[in-house]
C-alpha positions in Angstrom: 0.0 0.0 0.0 1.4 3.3 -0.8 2.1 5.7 1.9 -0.8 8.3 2.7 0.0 11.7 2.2 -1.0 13.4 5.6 -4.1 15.7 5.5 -2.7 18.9 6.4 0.2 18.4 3.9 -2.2 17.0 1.4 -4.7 19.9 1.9 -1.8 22.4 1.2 -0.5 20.7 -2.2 -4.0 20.5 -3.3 -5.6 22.8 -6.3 -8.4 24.2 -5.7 -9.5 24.4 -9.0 -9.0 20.9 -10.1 -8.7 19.3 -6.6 -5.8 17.3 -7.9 -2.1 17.4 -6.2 -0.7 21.0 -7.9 1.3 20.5 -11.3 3.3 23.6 -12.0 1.9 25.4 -9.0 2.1 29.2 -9.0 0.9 31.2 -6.0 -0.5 34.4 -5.7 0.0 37.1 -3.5 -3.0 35.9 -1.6 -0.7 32.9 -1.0 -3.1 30.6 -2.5 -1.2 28.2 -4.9 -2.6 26.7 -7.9 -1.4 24.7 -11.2 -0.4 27.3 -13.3 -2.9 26.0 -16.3 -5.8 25.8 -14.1 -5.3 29.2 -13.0 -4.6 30.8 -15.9 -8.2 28.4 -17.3 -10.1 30.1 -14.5 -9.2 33.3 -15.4 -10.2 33.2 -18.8 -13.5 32.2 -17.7 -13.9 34.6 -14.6 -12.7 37.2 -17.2 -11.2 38.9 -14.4 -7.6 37.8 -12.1 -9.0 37.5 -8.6 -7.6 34.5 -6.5 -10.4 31.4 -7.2 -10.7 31.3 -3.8 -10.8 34.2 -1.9 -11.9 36.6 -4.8 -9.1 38.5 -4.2 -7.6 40.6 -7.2 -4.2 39.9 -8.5 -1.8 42.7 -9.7 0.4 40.2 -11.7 -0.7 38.8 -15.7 2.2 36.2 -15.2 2.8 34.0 -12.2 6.1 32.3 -11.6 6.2 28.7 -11.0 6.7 28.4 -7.3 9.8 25.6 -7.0 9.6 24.7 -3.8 5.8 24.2 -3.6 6.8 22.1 -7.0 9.4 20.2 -5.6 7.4 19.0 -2.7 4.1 18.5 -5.2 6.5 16.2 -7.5 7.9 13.9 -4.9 4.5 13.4 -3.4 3.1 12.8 -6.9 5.8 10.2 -7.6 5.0 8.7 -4.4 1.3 8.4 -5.5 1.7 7.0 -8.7 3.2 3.9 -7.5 -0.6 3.2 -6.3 -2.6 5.4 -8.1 -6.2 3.3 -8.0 -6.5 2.7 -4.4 -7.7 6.3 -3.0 -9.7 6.5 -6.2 -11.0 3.1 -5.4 -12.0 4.7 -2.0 -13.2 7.6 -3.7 -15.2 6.1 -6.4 -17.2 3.3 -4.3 -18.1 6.1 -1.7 -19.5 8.5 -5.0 -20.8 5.4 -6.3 -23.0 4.7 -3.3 -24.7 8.0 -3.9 -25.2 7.4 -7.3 -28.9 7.7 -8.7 -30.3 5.7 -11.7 -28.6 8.0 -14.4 -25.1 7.6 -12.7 -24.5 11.2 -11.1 -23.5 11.0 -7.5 -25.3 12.1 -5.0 -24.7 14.1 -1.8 -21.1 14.2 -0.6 -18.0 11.9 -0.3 -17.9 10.7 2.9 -14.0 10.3 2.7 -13.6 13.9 2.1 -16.3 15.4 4.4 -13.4 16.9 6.6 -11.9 18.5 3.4 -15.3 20.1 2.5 -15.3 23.9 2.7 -17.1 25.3 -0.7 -20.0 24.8 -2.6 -21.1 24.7 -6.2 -24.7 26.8 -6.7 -24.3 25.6 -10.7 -23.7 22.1 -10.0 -25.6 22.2 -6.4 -22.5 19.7 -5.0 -20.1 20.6 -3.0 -16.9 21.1 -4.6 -15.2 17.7 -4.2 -17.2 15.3 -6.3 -16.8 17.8 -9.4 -13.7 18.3 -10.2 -14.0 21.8 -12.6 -15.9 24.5 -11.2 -14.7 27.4 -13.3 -17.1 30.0 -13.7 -19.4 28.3 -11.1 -20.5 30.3 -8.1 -18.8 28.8 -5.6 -19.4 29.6 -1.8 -18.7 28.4 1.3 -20.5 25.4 2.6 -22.1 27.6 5.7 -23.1 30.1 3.9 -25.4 28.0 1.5 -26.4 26.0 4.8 -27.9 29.4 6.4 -29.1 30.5 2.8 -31.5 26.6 2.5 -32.1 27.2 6.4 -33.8 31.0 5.1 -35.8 29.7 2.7 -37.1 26.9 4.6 -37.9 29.0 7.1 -39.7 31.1 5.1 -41.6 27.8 4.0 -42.6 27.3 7.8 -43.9 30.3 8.3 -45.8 29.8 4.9 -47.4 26.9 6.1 -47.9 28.3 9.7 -50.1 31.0 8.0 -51.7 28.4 6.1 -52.8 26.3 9.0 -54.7 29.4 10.6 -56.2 29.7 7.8 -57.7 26.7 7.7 -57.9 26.2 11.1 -60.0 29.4 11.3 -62.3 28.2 8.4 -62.4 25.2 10.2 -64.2 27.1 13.5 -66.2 29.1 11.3 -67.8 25.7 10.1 -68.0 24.3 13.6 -69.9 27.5 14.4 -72.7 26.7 11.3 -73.9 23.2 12.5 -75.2 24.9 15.8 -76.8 27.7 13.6 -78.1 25.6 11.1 -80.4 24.0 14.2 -80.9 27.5 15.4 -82.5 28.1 12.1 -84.1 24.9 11.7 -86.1 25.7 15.0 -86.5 29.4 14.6 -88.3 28.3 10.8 -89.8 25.3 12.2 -91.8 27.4 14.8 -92.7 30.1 12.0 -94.1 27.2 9.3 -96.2 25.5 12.5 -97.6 29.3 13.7 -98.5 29.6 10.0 -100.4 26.1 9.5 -102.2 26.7 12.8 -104.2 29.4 11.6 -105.0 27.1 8.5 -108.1 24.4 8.5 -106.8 21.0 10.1 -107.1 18.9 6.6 -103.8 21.3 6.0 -101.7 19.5 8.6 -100.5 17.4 5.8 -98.7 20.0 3.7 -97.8 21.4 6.9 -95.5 18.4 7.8 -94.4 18.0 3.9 -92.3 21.8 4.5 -91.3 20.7 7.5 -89.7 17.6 6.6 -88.3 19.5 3.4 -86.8 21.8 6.1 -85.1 18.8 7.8 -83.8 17.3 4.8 -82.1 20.8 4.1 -80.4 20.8 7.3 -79.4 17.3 7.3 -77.6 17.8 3.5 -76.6 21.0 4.8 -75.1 19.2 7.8 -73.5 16.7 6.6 -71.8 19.3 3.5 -70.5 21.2 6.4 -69.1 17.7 8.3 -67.3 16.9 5.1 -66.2 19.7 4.6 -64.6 19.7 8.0 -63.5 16.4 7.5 -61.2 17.5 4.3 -59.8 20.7 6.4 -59.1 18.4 9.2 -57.6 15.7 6.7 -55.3 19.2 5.4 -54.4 20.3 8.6 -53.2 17.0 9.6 -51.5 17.0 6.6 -49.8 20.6 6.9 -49.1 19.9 10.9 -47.4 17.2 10.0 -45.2 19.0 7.4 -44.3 21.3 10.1 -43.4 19.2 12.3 -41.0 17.6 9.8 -39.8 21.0 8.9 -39.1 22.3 12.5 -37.2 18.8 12.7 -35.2 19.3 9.8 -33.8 23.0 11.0 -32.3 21.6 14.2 -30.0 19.9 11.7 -26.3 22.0 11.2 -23.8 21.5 8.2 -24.0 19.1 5.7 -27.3 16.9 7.6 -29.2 20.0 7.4 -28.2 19.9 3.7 -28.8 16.0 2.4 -32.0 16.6 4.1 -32.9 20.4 2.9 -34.1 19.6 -1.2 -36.3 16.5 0.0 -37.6 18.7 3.5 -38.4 21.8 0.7 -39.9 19.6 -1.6 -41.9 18.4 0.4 -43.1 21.7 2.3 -43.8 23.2 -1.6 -46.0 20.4 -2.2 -48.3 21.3 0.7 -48.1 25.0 0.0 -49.4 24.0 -3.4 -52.6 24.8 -5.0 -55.4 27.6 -3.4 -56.4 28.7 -0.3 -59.5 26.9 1.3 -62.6 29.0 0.5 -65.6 29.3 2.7 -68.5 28.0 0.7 -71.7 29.6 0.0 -75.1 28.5 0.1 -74.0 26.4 3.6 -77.0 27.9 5.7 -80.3 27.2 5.3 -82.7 29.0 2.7 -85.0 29.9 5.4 -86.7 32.2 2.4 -87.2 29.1 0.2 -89.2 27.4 3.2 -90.6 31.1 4.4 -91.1 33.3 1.6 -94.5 34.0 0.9 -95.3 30.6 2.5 -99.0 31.3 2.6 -99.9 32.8 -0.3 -98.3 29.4 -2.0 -100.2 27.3 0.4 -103.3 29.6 -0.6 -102.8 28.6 -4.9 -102.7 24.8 -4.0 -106.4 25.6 -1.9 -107.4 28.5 -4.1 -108.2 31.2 -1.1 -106.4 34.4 -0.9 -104.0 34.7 1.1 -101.8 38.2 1.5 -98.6 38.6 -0.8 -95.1 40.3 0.2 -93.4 41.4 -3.3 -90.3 41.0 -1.1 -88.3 38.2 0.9 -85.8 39.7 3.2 -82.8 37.0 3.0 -81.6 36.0 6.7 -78.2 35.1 5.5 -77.4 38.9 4.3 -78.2 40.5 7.2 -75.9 42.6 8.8 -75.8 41.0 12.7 -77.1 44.4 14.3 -80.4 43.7 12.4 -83.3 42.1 13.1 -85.9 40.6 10.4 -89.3 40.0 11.9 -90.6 36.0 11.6 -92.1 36.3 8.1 -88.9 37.9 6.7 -90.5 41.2 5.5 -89.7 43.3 8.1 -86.6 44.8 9.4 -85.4 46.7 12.4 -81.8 47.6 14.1 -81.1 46.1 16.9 -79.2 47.5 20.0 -77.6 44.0 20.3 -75.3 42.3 17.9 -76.5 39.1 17.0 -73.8 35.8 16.7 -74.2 35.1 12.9 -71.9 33.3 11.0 -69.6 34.9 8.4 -70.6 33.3 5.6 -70.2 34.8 2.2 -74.0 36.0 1.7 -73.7 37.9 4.6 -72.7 42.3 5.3 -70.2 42.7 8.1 -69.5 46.3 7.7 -72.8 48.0 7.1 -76.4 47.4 8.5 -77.5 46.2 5.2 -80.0 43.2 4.4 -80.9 42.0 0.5 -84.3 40.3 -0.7 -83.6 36.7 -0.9 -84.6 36.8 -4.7 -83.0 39.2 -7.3 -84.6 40.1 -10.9 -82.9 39.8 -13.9 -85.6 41.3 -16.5 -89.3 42.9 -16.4 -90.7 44.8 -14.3 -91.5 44.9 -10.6 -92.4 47.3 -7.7 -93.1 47.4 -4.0 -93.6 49.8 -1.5 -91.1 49.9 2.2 -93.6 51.5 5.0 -90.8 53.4 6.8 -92.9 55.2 9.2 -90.9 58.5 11.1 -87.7 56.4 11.0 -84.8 58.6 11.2 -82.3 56.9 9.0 -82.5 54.6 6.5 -81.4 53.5 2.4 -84.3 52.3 0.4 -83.2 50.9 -3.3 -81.7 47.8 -5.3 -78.0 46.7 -5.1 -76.6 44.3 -7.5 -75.7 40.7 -6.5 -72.2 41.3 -6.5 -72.1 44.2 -4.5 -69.5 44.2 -1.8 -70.4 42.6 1.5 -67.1 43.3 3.6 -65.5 46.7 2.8 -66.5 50.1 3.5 -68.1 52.5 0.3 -70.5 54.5 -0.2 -73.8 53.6 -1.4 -73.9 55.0 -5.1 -74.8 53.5 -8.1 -70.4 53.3 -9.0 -70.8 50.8 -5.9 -73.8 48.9 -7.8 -76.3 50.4 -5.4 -79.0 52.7 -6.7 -81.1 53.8 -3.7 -83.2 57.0 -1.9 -81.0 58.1 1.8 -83.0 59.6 4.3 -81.3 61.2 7.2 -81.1 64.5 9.4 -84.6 65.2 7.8 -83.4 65.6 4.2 -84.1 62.9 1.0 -80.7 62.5 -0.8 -79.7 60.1 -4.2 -76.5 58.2 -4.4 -74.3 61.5 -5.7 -75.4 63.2 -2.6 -77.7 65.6 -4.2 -80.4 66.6 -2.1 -84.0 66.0 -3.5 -86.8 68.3 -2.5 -90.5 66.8 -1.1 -93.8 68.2 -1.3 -93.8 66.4 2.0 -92.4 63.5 3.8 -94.5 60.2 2.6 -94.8 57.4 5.3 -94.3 55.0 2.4 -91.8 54.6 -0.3 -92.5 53.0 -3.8 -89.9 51.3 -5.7 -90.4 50.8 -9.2 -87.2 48.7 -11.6 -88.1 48.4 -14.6 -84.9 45.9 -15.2 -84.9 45.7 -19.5 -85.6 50.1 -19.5 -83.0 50.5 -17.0 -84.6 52.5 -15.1 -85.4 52.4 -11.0 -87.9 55.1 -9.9 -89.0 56.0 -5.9 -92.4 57.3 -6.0 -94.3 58.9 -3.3 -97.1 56.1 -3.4 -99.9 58.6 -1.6 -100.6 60.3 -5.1 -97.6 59.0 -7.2 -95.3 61.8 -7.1 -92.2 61.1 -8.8 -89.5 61.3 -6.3 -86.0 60.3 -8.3 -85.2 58.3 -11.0 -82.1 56.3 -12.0 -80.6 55.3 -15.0 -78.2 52.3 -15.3 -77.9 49.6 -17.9 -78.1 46.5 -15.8 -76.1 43.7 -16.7 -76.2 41.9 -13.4 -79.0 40.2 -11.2 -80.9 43.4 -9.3 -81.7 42.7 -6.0 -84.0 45.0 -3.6 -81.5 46.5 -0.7 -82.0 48.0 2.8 -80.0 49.8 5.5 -81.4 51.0 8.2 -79.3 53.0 11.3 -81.0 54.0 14.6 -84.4 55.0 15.1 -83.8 57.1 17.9 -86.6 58.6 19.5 -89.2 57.4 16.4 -92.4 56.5 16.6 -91.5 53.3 13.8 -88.5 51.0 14.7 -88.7 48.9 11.8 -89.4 49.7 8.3 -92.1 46.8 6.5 -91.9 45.8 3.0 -96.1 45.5 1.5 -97.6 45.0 -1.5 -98.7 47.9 -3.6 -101.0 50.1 -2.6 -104.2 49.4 -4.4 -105.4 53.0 -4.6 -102.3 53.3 -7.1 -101.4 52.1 -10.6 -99.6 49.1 -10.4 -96.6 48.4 -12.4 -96.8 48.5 -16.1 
């Protein structure tokens, strides 16, 4: 066996450009030593004469051959080529064990892990296994450790955020199923006050609505629970990323680095794809089971029964309102009320939509508001926002009358001038003339009308702020006045 060249020795008579005992060796005044055609190689594709390894510029174009570094080089050289193949035996079964299906090794050469100081960005090695690195960025092997340990704390805190998000969706859900019952009961106990005023032979349909409402809630129910189940399945799924994230940076040096591409790919894969979204339409339609309830009761018996032009939809309202039991009736309340946030619904102002919109023909209605001191009578299209703060004007697709501080304004703020103050409001859209009139229904004064080209559904819209000291808390949605024209 030929005789080992000792590692400090070794480390000093090494290139390191071509990691290979020096041949010619030059030195710089950096007192870095390299073979004179791998330095003058490195040069040309740097373009510039800084030392390969610590950047340093050189002030000479022509090295001289250092002779003492040469002669030492030489006789070690001499002395290896009597047994060239057994380090490289040594090297090559340790590069081999790291070798993937195509051949390239893999990770780092465990007989030179002491040796290891750089690392190639190009190549993504560190600099032992590849031999050339000219015009590579090369840096040192703690430096790209902290770099990978950035990023992949970046990627925790990525998926940190992401699990509140879905674990915050996930208590939004949790707080629907006990809603959904308050609703069931809360409609359940309208539909029986309803039937009770009906003839008994009616007890029949009575049940049919209620079991309709039951089956809602139950496919409702179990929407939300599998809903649940997937964010659960996903938060699982991201905790456990985390924890195999947290695990991986506790690793130093070149651990922290076999393990940093596989521990990154992994954490991309579960930041992948969209955000969870909360769904719509996950409450019950308490308007499809409400709305006009009697009057649809009343076609299948053929008796008259009174008709409300207008649903108010539980699921929009703002939680400082309250809707009375048959839905046509608003008030604000001095008591926030626990709602969900589901998409449907205003959080920022006390606003409430019908529960149907209108996209063509014609329809009117008339809002009893009473002496109420504030409120916005109008239409609002569907996609108006729910969340931020704006004004209501028809550049916020909202196209109503304001009453406040005793004075009528329209959307722009210009104030509109009344014969005298009506204790009911007629609203008149004529959807396919785009046009949507407020009339003064006592002897059909024309109060304001606006023009829009509607493109989306049309939905009637109220807001309502505090009565005060008012006679009328609530403002009433009613059919048209029959001592009017109705609509066209």
């Amino acid at each position: 066996m030929a005789e080992e060249i000792p590692p400090p020795l070794k480390h000093f008579l090494t290139c390191s450009v071509c990691t290979e005992i020096v041949k010619d060796p030059v030195s710089l005044g950096c007192h870095h030593s390299f073979c004179s055609s791998c330095l003058q190689d490195f040069w040309a594709q740097a373009k510039n004469k800084n030392c390969p390894v610590c950047k340093r510029k050189s002030s000479k174009d022509i090295v001289g051959v250092n002779f003492s570094i040469k002669e030492l080089a030489d006789s070690f050289a001499g002395r290896q080529r009597s047994a060239p193949s057994e380090e490289a035996q040594v090297v090559c079964t340790e590069t081999s064990k790291r070798s993937g299906p195509s051949g390239e090794a893999q990770g780092v050469c465990t007989e030179r892990l002491k040796d290891i100081k750089r690392f190639c960005k190009e190549e993504q090695r560190d600099v032992c296994e590849f031999p050339h690195h000219q015009g590579h960025t090369v840096v040192p092997l703690e430096e790209q450790v902290q770099e990978l340990k950035q990023q992949l704390t970046d990627d925790l805190t990525a998926l940190q955020a992401r699990r509140r998000r879905h674990q915050e969706l996930d208590k939004t859900y949790e707080a629907m199923v006990p809603h959904l019952k308050v609703q069931r009961v809360k409609t359940e106990r309208r539909i029986r006050a309803e039937f009770e005023q009906l003839h008994r032979f009616l007890r029949e349909e009575e049940e049919a609505r209620v079991k309709a409402l039951g089956e809602e809630e139950e496919q409702k129910r179990k929407r939300i629970l599998l809903e649940r189940k997937t964010l659960q399945e996903q938060i699982e799924s991201l905790s456990e990323g985390l924890s195999a994230v947290e695990a991986d940076l506790q690793k130093d040096g070149l651990s922290f680095l076999s393990a940093s591409t596989r521990c990154r790919t992994s954490a991309r894969a579960l930041l992948s794809g969209s955000d969870p979204q909360l769904l719509p339409g996950a409450l019950l339609d308490e308007a499809k089971h409400l709305g006009n309830l009697a009057h649809r009761v009343w076609e299948k018996m053929g008796q008259r029964t009174t008709f409300s032009p207008v649903i108010l939809d539980p699921n929009t309202a703002a939680d400082c309102l309250s809707l009375s039991d048959d839905l046509t009736s608003v008030r604000r309340s001095d008591v926030n009320h626990k709602a969900p946030n589901n998409p449907e619904r205003f959080t920022w102002y006390s606003n409430v939509l019908d529960s149907e919109g209108f996209s063509s023909g014609e329809h009117c209605w008339e809002v009893e508001v009473g002496d109420h001191l504030h409120w916005l009578i109008g239409v609002a299209k569907e996609s108006v926002d729910r969340r931020g703060e704006y004004t209501a004007s028809p550049d916020n697709g909202i196209w109503c009358l304001f009453y406040t501080s005793e004075k009528y304004t329209q959307g722009t703020g210009e104030t509109l001038t009344l014969k005298r103050t009506p204790e009911r409001i007629r609203v008149q859209l004529d959807y396919d003339g785009g046009e949507v009139s407020f009339y003064d229904p006592e002897d059909m004064t024309l109060i304001y009308t606006y023009q829009h080209t509607f493109t989306d559904n049309i939905f009637p819209y109220f807001s309502l702020g505090a009565a005060g000291e008012a006679r009328t808390k609530a403002v009433r949605v009613c059919g048209v006045s029959s001592r009017t024209k109705p609509c066209k």
